[in-house]
ZALORO-785344 format. One line per 3 residues: number of its first residue (from 0); for each residue x, y, z of C-alpha. Coordinates in steps of 0.25 Angstrom, whole numbers, plus 5000, padded with zeros to 4 digits. Layout:
NUM> X,Y,Z; ...
% end
This chain:
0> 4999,4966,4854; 4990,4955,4860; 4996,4950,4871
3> 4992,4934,4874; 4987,4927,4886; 4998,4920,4890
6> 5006,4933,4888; 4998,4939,4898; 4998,4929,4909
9> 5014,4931,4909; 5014,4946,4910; 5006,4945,4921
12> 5016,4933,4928; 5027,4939,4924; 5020,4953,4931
15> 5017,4944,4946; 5031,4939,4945; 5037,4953,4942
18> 5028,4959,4956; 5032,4946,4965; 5046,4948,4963
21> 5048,4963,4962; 5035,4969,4971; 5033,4959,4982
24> 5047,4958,4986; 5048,4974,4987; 5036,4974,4994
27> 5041,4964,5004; 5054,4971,5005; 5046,4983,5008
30> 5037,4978,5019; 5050,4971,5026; 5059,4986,5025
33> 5048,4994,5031; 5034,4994,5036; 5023,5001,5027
36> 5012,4998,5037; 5020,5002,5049; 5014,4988,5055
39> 5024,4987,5065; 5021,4988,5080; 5027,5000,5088
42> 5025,5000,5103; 5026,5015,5106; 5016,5018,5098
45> 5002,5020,5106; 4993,5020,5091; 4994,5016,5079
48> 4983,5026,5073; 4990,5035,5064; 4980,5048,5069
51> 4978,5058,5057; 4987,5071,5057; 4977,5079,5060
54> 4962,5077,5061; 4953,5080,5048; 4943,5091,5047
57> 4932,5089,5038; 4932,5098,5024; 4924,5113,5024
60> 4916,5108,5012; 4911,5096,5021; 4908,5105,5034
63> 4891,5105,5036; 4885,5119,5035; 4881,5123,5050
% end
């Protein structure tokens, strides 16, 4: 079934207007609930590098012969 032009511009409309007003919204309610960053300033903290658990050690297959 061929689908015209003009058909396929209002798919796509109707498509934005479907995200801006189901996706933003949840998305804004989101970012107001909690914050996914964690952008928020916390005195009692001396750093905010999150160090690695524990350090890496290079694979045995990429060791150099001696």
């Amino acid at each position: 079934m061929l689908r015209s032009r003009g058909t396929e511009r209002l798919r796509h409309l109707a498509l934005a207007a479907l995200y801006f007003a189901l996706v933003t919204p949840a998305g804004l309610c989101a970012r107001a609930v909690r914050d996914p960053l964690r952008r928020s300033w916390d005195r009692s903290r001396t750093s905010y590098l999150d160090r690695p658990a524990r350090p890496r050690r290079p694979c045995a297959a990429f060791r150099r012969a001696p």
